[in-house]
C-alpha positions in Angstrom: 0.0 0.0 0.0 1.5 3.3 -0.9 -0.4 5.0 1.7 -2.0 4.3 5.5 -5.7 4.2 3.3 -6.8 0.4 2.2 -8.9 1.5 -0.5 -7.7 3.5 -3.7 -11.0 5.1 -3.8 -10.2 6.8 -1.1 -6.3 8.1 -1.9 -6.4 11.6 -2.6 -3.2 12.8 -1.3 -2.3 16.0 -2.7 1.1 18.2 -2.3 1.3 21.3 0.4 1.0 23.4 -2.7 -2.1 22.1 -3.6 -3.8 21.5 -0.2 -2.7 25.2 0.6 -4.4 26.3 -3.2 -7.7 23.9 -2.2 -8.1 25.5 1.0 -8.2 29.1 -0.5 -10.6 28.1 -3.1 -13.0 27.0 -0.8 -12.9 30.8 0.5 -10.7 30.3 3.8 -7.7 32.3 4.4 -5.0 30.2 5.7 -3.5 31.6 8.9 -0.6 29.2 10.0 0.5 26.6 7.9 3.4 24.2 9.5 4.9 20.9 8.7 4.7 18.5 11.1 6.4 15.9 9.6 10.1 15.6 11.3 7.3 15.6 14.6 5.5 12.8 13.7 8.6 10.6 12.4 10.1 10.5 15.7 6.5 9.6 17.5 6.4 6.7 14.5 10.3 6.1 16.0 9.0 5.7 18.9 5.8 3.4 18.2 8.6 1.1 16.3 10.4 0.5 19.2 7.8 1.0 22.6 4.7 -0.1 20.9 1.2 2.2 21.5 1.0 4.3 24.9 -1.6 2.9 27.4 -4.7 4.6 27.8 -6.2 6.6 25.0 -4.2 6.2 21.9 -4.8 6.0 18.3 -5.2 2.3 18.5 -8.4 2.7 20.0 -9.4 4.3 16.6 -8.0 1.6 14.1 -8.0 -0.6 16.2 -6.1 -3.9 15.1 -5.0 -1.9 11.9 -2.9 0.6 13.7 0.3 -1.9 13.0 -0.6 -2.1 9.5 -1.8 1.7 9.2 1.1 3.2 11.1 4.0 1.4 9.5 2.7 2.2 5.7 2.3 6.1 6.9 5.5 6.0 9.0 7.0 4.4 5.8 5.6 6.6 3.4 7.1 9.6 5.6 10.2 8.4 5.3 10.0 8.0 1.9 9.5 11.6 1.7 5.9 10.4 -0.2 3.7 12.2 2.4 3.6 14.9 5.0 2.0 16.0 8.0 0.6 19.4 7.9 -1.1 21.7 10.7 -3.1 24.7 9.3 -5.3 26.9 10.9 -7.4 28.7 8.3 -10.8 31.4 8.4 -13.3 32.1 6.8 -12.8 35.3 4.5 -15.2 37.9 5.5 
């Protein structure tokens, strides 16, 4: 799987560039825009070599998957194939 999604139907990745250009033609003005990725690497670092954090983790989402989901999206940002961004966008009045 190129990407933590099972189902190609539901792949639709698209660059910073084009998220960023998506965003602003639905009419919001983006705010903050920051890459996350270099954070979320090290917490997939982490997950490699402790396993989940008890309690309330993203396991309790996928469920049995998380394995499976994280290590293709850990993989894939790596790879350099995906990012993780954080935006905080507005409505434009």
């Amino acid at each position: 799987m190129a990407v933590p999604w099972r189902e190609p139907a539901t792949n639709h990745l698209l660059s910073t560039i084009e998220t960023r250009a998506a965003i602003e033609a639905a009419g919001l003005v983006i705010e903050t825009c920051h890459d996350d990725t270099a954070t979320a690497l090290a917490w997939f670092s982490q997950l490699a070599t402790a396993g989940p954090p008890p309690g309330l983790n993203l396991g309790l989402v996928l469920g049995a998957d998380l394995p499976v989901v994280a290590g293709n999206l850990g993989r894939n940002l790596r790879e350099g194939r995906a990012r993780i961004l954080t935006l905080i966008a507005r409505r434009s009045p």
